[in-house]
C-alpha positions in Angstrom: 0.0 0.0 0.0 1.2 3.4 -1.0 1.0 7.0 0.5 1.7 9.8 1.4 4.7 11.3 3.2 7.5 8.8 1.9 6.2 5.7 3.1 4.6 2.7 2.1 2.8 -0.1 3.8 3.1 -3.7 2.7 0.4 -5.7 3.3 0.3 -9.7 2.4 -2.5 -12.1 3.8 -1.1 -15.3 4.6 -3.8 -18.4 4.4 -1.8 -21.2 6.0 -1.2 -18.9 9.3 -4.9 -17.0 8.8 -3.5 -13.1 9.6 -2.6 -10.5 7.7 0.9 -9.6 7.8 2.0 -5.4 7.6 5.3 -3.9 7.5 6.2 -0.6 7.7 8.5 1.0 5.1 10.1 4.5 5.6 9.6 6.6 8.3 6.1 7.6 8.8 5.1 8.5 12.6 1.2 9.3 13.4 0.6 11.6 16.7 0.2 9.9 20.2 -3.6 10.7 19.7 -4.0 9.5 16.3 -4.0 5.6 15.0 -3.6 4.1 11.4 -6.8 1.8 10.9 -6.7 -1.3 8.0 -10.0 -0.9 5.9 -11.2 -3.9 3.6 -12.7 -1.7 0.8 -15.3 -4.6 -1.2 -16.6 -3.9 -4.9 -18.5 -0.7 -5.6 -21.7 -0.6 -3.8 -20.3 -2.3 -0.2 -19.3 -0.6 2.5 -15.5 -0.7 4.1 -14.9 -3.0 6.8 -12.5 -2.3 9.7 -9.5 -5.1 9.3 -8.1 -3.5 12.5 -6.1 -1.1 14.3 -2.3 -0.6 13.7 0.9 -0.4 16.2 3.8 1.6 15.9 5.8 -1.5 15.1 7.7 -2.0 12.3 6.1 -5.2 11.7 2.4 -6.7 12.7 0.7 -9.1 12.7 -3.6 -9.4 12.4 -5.8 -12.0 12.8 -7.9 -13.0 9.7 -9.5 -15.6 8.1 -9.5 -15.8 4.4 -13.7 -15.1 4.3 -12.2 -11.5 5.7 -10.4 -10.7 2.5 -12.1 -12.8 -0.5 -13.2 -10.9 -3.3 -11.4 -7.8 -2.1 -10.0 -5.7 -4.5 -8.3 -3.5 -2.4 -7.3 -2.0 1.0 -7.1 1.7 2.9 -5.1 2.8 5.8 -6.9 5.8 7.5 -6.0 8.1 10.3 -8.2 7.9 13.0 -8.7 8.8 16.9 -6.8 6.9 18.9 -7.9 3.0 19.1 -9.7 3.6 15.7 -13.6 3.8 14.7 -16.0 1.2 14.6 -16.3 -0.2 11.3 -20.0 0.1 10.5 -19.5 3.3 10.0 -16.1 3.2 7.8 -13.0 5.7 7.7 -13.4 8.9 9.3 -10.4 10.2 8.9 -8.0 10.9 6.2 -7.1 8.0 3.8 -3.4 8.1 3.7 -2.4 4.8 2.0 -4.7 2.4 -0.4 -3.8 -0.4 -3.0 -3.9 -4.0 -3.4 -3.5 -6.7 -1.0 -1.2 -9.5 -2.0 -1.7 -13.3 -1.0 1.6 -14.8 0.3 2.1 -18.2 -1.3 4.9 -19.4 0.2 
């Protein structure tokens, strides 16, 4: 996932260990108030769906099950309140990285 400010996100979903797996690349910070939030964004007409809430690691790690990201064409990290939104009512903050998600195989 790409964005703003230098940095990217990569984000790979890994079936045999069910979890999504992020690493952080450059140097992107967010404000001790603020937290980056994983959005599932489905075909046009479907709402976004909270994947979860980000650390400051480098690395993470996220539960999933491969229901959670079938048939999803893309993904959106926004910057939300601290902790995050709840997801029925999608990002409310600035997107700051989107793209695809990428299925490890290994």
């Amino acid at each position: 996932i790409y964005g703003q400010a230098k940095a990217s996100l990569l984000v790979t979903f890994d079936p045999r260990n069910r979890q999504l797996v992020l690493q952080r690349v450059g140097d992107f910070v967010t404000a001790p108030d603020k937290s980056l939030q994983l959005w599932a964004l489905p075909p046009a007409g479907a709402a976004p769906r909270s994947l979860g809430v980000l650390t400051a690691d480098q690395a993470l790690k996220l539960p999933a099950q491969e229901a959670d990201v079938r048939a999803v064409p893309a993904l959106a990290i926004s910057l939300e309140p601290l902790g995050g939104v709840p997801s029925a009512g999608g990002p409310t903050g600035p997107v700051l990285f989107s793209g695809a998600l990428i299925e490890k195989t290994l």
